[in-house]
PDB file with SEQRES, HELIX, SHEET and CRYST1 records, atoms N, CA, C and O in Angstrom:
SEQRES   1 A   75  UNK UNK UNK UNK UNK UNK UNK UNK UNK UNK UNK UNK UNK          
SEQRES   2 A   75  UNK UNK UNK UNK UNK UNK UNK UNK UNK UNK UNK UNK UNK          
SEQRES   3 A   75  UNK UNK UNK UNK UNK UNK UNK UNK UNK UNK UNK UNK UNK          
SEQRES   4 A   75  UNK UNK UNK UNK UNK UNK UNK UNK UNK UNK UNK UNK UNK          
SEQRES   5 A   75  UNK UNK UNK UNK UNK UNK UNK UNK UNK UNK UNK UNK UNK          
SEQRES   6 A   75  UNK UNK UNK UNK UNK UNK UNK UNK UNK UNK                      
HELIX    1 AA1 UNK A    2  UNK A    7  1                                   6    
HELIX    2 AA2 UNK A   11  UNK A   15  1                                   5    
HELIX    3 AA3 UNK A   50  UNK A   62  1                                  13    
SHEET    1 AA1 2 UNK A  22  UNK A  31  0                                        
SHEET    2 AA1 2 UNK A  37  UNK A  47 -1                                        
CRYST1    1.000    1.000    1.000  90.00  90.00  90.00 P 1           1          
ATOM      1  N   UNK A   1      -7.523   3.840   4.986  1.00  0.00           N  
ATOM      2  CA  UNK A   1      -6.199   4.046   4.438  1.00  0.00           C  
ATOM      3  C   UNK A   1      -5.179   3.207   5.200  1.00  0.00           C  
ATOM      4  O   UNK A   1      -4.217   2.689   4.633  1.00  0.00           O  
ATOM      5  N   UNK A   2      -5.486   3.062   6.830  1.00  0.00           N  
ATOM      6  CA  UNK A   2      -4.532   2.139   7.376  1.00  0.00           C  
ATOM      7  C   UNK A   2      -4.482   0.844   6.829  1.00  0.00           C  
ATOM      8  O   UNK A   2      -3.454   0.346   6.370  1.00  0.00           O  
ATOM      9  N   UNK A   3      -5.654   0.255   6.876  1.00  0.00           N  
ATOM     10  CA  UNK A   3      -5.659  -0.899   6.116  1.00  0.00           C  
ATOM     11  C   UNK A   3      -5.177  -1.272   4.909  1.00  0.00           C  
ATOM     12  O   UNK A   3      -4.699  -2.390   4.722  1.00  0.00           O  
ATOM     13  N   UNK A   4      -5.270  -0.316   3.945  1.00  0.00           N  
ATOM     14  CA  UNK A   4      -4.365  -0.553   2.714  1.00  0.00           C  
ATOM     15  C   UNK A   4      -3.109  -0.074   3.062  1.00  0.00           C  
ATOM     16  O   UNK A   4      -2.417  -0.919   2.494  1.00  0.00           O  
ATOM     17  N   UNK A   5      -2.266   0.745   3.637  1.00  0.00           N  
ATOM     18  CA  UNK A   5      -0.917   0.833   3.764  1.00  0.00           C  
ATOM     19  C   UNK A   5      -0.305  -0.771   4.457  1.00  0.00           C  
ATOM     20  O   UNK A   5       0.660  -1.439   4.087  1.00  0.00           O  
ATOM     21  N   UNK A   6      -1.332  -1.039   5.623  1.00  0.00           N  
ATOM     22  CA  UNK A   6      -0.877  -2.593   5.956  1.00  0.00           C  
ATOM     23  C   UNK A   6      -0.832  -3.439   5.276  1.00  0.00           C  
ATOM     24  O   UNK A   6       0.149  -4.178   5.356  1.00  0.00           O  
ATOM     25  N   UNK A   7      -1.764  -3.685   4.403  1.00  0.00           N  
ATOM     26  CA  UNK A   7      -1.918  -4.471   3.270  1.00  0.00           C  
ATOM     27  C   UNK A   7      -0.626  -4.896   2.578  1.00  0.00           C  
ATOM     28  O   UNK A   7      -0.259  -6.067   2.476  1.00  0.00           O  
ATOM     29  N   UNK A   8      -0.093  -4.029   2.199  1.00  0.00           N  
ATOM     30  CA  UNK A   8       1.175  -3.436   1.615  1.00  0.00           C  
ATOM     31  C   UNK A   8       2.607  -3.340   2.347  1.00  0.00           C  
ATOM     32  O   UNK A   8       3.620  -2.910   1.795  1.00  0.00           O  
ATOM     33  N   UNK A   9       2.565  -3.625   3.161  1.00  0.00           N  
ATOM     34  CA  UNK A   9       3.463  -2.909   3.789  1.00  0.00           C  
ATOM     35  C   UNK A   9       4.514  -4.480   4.072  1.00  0.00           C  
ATOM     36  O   UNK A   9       5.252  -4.380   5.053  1.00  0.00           O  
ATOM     37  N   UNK A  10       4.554  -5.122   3.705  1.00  0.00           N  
ATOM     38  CA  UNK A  10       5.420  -6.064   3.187  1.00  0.00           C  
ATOM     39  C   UNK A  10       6.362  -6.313   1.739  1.00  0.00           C  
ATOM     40  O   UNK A  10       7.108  -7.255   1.472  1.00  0.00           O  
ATOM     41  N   UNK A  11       6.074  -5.284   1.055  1.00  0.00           N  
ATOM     42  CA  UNK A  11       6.497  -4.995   0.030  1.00  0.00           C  
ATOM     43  C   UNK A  11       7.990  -4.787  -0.011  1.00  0.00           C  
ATOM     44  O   UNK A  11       8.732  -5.267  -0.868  1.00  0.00           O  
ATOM     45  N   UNK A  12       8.320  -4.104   0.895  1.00  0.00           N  
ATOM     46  CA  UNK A  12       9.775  -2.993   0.610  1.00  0.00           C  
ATOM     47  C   UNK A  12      10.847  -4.513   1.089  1.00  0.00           C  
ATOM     48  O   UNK A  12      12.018  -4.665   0.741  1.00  0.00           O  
ATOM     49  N   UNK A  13      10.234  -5.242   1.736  1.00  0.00           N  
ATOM     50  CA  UNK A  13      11.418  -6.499   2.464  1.00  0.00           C  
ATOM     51  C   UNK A  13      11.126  -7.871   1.203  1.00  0.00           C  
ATOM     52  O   UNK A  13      11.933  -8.714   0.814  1.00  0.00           O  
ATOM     53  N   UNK A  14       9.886  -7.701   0.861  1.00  0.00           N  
ATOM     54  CA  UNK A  14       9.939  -9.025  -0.674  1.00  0.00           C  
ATOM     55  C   UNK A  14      10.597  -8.196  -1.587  1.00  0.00           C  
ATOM     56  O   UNK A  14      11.790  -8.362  -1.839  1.00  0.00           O  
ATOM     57  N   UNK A  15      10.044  -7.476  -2.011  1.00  0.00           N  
ATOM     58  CA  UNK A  15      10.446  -7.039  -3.622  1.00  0.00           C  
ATOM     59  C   UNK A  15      11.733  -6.171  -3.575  1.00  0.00           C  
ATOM     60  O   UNK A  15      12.277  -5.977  -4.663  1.00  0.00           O  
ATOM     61  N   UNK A  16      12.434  -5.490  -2.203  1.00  0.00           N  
ATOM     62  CA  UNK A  16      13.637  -4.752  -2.456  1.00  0.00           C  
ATOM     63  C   UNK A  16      13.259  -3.519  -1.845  1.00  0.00           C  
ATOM     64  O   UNK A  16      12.117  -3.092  -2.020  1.00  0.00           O  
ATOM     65  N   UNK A  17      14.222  -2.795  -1.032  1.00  0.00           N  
ATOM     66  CA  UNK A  17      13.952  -1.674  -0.308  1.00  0.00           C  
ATOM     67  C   UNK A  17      13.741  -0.343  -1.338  1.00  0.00           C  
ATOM     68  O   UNK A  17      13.008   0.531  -0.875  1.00  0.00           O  
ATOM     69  N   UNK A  18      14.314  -0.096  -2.701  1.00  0.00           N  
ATOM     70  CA  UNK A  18      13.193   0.465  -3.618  1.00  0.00           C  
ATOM     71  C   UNK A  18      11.828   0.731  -3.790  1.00  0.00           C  
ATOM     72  O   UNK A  18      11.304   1.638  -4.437  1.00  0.00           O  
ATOM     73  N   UNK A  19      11.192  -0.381  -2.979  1.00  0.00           N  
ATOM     74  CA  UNK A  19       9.709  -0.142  -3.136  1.00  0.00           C  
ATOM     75  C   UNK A  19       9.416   0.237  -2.139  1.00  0.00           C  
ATOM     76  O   UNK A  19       9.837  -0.135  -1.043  1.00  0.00           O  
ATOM     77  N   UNK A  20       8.499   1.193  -2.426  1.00  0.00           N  
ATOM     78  CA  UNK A  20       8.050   1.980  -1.340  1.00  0.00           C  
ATOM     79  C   UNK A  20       6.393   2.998  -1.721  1.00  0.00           C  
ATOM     80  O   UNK A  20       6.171   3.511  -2.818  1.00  0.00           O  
ATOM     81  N   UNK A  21       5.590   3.057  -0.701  1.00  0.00           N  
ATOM     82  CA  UNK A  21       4.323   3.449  -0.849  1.00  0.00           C  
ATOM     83  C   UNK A  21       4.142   4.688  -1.607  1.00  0.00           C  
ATOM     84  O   UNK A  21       4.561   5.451  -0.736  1.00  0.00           O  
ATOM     85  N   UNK A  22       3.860   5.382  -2.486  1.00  0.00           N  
ATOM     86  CA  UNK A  22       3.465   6.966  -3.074  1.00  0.00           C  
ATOM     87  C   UNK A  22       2.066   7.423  -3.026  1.00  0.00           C  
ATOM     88  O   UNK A  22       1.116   6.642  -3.075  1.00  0.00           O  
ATOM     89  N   UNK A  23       1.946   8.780  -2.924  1.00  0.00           N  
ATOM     90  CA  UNK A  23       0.815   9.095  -3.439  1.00  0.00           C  
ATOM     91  C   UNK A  23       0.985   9.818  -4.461  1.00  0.00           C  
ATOM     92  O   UNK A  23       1.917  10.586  -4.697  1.00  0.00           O  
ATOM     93  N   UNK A  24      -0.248   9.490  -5.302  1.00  0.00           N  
ATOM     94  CA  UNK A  24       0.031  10.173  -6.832  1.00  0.00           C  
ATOM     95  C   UNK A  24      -1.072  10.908  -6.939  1.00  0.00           C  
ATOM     96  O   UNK A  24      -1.812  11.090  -5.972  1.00  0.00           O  
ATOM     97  N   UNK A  25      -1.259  11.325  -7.925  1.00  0.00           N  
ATOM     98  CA  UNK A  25      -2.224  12.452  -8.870  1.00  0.00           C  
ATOM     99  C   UNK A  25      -2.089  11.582 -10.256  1.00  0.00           C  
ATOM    100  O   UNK A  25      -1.055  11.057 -10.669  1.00  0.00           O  
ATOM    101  N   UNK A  26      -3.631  11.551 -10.991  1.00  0.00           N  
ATOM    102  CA  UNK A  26      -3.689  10.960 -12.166  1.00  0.00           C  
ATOM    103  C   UNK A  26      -5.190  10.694 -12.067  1.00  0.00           C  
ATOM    104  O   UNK A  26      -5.835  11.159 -11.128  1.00  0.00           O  
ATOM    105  N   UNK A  27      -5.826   9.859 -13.140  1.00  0.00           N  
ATOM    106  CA  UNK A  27      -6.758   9.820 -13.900  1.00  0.00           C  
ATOM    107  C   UNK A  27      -6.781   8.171 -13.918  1.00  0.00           C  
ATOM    108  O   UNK A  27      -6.029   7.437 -14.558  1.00  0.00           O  
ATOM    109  N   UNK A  28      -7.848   7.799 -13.042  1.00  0.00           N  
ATOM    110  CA  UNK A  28      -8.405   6.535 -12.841  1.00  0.00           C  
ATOM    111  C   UNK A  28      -8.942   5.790 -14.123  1.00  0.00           C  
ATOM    112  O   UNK A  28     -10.156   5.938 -14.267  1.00  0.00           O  
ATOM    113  N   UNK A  29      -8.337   5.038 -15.071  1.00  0.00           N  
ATOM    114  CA  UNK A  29      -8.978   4.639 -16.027  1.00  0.00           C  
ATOM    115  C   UNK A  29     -10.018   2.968 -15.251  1.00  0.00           C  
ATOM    116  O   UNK A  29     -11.166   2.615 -15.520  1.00  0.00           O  
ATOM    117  N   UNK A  30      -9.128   2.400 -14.408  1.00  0.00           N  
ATOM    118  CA  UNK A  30      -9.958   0.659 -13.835  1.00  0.00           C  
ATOM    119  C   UNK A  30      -9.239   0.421 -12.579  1.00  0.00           C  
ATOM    120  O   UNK A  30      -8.336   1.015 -11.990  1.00  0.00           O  
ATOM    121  N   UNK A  31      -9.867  -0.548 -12.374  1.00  0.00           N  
ATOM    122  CA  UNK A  31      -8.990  -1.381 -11.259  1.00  0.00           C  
ATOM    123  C   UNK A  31      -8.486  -2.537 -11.588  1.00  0.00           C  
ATOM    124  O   UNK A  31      -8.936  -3.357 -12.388  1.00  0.00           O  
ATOM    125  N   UNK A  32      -7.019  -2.610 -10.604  1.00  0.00           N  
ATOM    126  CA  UNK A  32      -6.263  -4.015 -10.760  1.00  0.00           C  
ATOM    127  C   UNK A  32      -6.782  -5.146 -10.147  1.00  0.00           C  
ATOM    128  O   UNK A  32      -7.841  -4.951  -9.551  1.00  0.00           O  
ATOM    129  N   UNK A  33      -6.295  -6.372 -10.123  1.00  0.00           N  
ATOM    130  CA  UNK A  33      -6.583  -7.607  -9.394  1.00  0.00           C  
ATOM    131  C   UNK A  33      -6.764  -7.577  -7.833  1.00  0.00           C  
ATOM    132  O   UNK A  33      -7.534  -8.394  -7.327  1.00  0.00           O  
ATOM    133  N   UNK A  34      -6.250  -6.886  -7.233  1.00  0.00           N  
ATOM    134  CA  UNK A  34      -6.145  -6.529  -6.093  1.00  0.00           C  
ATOM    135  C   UNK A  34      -6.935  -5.042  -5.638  1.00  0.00           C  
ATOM    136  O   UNK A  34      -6.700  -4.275  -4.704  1.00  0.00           O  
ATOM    137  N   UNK A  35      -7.746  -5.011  -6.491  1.00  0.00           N  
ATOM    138  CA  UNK A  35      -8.791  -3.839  -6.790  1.00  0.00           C  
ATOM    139  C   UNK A  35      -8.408  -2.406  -6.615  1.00  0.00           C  
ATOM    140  O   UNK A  35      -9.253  -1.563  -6.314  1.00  0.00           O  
ATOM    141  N   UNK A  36      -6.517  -1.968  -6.888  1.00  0.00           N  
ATOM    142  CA  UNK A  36      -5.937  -0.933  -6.704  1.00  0.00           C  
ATOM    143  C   UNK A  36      -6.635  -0.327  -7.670  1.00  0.00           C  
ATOM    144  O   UNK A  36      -7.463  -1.043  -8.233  1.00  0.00           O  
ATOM    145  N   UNK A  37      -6.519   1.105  -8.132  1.00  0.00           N  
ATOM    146  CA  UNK A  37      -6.915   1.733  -8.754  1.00  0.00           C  
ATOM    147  C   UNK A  37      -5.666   1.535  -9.996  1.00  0.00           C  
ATOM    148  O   UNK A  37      -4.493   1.195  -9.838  1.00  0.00           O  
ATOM    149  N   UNK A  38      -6.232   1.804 -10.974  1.00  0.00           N  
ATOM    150  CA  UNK A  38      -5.069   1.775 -12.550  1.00  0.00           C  
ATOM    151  C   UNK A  38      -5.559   3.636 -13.365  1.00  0.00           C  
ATOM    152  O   UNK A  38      -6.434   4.318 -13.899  1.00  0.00           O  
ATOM    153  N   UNK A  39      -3.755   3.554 -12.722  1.00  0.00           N  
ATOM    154  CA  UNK A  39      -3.730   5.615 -13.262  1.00  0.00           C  
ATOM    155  C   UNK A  39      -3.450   5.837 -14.737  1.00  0.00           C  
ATOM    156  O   UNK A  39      -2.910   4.953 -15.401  1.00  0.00           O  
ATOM    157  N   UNK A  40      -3.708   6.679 -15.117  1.00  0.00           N  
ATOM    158  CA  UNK A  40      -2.546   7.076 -16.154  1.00  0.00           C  
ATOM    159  C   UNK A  40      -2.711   8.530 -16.402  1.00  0.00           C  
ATOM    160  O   UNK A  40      -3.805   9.090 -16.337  1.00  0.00           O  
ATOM    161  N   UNK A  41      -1.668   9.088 -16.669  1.00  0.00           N  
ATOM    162  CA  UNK A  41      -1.003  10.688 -16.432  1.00  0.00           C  
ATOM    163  C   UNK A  41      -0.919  10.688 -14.978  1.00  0.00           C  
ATOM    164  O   UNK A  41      -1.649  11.095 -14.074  1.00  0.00           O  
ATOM    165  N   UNK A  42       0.337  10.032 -15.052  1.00  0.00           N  
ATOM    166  CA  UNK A  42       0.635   9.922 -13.179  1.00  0.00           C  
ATOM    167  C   UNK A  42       1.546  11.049 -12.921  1.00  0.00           C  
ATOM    168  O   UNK A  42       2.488  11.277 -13.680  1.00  0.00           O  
ATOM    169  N   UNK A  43       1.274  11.840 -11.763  1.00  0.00           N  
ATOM    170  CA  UNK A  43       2.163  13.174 -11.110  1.00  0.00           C  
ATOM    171  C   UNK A  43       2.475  12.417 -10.088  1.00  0.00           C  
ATOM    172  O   UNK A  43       1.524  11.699  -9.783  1.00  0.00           O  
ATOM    173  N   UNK A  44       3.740  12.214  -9.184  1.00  0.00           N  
ATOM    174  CA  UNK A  44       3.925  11.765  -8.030  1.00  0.00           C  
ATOM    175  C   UNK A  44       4.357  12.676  -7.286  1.00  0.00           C  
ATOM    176  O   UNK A  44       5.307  13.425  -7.512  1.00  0.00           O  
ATOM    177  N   UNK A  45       3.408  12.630  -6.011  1.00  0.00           N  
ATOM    178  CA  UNK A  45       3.491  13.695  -5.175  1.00  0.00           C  
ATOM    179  C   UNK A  45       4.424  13.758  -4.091  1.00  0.00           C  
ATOM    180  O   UNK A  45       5.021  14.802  -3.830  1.00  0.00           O  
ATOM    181  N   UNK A  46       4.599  12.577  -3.375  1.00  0.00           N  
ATOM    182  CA  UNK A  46       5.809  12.403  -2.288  1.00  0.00           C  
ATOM    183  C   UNK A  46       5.355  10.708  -1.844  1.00  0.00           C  
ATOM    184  O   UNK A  46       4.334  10.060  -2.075  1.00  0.00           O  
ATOM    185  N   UNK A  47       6.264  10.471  -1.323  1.00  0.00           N  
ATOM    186  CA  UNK A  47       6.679   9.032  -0.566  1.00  0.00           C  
ATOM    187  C   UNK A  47       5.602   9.154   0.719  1.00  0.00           C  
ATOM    188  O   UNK A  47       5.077  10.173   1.169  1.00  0.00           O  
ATOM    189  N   UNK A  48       5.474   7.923   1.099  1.00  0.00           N  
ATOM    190  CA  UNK A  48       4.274   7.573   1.958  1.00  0.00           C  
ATOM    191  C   UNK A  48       5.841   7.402   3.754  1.00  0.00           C  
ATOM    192  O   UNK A  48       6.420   6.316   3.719  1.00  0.00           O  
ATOM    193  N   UNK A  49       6.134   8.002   4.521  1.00  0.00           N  
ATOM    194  CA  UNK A  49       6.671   8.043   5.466  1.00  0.00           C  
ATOM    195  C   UNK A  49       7.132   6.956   5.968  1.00  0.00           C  
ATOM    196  O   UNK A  49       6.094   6.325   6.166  1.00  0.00           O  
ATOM    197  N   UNK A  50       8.432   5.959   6.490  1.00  0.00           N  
ATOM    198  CA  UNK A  50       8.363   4.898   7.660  1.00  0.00           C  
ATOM    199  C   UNK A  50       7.670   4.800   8.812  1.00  0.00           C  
ATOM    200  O   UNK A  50       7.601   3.768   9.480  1.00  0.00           O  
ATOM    201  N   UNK A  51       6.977   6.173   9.165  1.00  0.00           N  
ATOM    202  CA  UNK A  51       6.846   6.624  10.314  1.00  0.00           C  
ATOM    203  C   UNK A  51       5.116   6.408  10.430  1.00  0.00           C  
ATOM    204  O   UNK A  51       4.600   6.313  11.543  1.00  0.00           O  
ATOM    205  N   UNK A  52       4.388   6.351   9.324  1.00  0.00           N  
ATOM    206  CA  UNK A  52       3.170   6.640   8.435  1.00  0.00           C  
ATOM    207  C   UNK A  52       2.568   4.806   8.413  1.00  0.00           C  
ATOM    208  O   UNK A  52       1.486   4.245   8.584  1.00  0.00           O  
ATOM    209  N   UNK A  53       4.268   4.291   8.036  1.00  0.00           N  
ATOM    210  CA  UNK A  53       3.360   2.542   7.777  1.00  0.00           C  
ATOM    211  C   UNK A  53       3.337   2.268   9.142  1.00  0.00           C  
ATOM    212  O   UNK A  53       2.369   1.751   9.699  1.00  0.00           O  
ATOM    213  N   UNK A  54       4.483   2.631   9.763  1.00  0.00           N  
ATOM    214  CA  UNK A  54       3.949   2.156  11.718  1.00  0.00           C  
ATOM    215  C   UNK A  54       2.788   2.830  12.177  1.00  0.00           C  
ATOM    216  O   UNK A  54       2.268   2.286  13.151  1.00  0.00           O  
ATOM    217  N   UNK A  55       2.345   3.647  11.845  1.00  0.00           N  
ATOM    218  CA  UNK A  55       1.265   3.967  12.246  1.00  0.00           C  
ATOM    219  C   UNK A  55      -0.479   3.337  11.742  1.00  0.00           C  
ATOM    220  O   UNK A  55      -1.654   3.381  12.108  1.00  0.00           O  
ATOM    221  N   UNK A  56       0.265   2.863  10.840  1.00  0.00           N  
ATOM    222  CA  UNK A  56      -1.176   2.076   9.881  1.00  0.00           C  
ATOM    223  C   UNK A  56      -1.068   0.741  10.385  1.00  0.00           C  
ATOM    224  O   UNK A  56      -2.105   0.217  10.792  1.00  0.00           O  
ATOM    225  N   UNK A  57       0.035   0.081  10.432  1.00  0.00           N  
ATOM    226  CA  UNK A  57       0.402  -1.469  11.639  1.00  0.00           C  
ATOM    227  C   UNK A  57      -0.366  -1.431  13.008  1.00  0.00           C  
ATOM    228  O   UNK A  57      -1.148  -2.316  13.355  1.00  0.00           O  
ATOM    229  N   UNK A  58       0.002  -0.061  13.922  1.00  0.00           N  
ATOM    230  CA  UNK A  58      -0.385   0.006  14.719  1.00  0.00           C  
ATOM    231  C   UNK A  58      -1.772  -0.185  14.858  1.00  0.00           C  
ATOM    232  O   UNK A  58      -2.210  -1.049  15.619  1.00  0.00           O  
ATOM    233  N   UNK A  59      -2.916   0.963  13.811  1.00  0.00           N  
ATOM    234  CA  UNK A  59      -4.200   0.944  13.774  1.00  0.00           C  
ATOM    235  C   UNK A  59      -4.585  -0.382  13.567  1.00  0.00           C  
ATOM    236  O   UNK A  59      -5.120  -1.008  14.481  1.00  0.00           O  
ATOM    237  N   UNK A  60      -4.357  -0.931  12.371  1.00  0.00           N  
ATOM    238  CA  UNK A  60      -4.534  -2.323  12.075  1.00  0.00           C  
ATOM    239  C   UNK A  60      -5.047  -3.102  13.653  1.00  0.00           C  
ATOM    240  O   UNK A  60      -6.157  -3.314  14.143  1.00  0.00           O  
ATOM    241  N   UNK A  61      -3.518  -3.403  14.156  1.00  0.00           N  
ATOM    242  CA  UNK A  61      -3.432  -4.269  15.452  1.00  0.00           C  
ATOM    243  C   UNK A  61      -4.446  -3.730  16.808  1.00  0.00           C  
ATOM    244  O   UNK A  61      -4.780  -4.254  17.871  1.00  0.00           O  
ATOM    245  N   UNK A  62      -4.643  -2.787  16.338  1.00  0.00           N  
ATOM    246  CA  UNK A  62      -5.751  -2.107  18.064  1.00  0.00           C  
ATOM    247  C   UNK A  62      -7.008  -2.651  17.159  1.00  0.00           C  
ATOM    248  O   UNK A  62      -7.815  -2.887  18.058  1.00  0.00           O  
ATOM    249  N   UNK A  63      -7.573  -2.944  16.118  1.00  0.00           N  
ATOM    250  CA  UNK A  63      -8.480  -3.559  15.488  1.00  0.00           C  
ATOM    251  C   UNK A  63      -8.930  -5.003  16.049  1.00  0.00           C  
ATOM    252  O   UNK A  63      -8.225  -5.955  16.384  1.00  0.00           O  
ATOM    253  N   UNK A  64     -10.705  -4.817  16.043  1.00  0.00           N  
ATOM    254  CA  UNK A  64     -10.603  -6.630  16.867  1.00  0.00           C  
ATOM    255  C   UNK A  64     -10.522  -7.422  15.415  1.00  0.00           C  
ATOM    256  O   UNK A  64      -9.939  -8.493  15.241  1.00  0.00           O  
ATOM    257  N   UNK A  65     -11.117  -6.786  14.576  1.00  0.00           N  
ATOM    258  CA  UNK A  65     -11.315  -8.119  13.878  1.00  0.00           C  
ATOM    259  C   UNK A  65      -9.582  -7.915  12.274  1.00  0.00           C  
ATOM    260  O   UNK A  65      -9.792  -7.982  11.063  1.00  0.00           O  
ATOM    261  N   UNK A  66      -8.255  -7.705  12.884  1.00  0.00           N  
ATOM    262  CA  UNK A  66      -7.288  -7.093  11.925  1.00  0.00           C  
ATOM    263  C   UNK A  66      -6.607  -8.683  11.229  1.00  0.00           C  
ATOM    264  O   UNK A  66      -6.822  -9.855  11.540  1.00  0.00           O  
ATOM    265  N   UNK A  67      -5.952  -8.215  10.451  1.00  0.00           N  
ATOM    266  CA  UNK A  67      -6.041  -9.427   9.280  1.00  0.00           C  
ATOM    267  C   UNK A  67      -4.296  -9.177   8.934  1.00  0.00           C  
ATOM    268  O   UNK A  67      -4.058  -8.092   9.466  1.00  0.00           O  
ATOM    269  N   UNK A  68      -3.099  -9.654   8.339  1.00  0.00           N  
ATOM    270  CA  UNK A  68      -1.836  -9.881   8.042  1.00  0.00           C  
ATOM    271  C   UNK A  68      -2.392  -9.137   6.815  1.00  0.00           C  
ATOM    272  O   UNK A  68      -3.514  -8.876   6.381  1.00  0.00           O  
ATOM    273  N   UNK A  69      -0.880  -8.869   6.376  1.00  0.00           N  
ATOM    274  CA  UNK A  69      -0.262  -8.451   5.145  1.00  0.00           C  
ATOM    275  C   UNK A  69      -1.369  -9.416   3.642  1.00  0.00           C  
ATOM    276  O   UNK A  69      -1.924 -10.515   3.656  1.00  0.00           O  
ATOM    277  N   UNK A  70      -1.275  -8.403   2.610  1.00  0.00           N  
ATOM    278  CA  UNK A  70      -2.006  -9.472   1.355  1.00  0.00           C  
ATOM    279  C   UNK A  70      -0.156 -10.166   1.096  1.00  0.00           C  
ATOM    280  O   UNK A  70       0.941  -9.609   1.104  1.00  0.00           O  
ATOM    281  N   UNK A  71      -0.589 -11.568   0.894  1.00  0.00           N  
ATOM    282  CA  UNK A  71       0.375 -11.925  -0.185  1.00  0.00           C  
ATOM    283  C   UNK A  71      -0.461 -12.916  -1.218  1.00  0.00           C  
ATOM    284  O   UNK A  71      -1.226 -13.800  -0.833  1.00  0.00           O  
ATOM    285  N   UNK A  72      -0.262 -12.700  -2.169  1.00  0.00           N  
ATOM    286  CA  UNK A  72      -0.573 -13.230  -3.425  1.00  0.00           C  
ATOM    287  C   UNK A  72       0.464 -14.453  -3.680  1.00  0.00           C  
ATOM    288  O   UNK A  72       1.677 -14.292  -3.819  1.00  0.00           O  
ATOM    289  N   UNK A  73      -0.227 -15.735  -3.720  1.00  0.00           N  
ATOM    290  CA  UNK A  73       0.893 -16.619  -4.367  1.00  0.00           C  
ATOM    291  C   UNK A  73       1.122 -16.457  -5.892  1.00  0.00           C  
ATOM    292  O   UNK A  73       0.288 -15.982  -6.663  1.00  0.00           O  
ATOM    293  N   UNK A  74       2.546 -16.979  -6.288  1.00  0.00           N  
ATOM    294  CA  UNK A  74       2.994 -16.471  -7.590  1.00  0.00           C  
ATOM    295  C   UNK A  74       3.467 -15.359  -7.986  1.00  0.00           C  
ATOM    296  O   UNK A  74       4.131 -15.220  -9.013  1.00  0.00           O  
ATOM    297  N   UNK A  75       3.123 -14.355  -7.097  1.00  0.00           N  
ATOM    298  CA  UNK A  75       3.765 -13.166  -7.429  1.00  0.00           C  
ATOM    299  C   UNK A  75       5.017 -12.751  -6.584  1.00  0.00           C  
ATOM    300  O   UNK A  75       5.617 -11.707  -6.842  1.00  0.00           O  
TER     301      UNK A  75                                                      
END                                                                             
């Protein structure tokens, strides 16, 4: 889970401080390009913490073999 919150966690400073991590409830129909899961009948349960992505940065970085943020060109 750290790894995908890091993954991500460049989001809220590209795309606008609006974006921000959730966890949801819903019904897995596929996966996206980036092999997220694709919901539908989405319940959103609460916001993923500031406090939550420093902690997934952190894990990341005590990692030997840890890797940067995904960015996708074009998007």
């Amino acid at each position: 889970m750290a790894r995908r919150l890091y993954d991500y966690a460049h989001l809220p400073h590209e795309k606008g401080p609006g974006v921000r991590p959730w966890v949801l409830s819903g019904r897995e129909t596929g996966r996206g390009p980036d092999n997220e899961p694709l919901v539908v009948d989405v319940d959103p349960l609460c916001r993923i913490a500031d406090g939550v992505i420093d902690e997934a940065r952190a894990e990341v970085a005590r990692q030997e073999r840890a890797w940067g943020p995904l960015r996708r060109g074009g998007r």
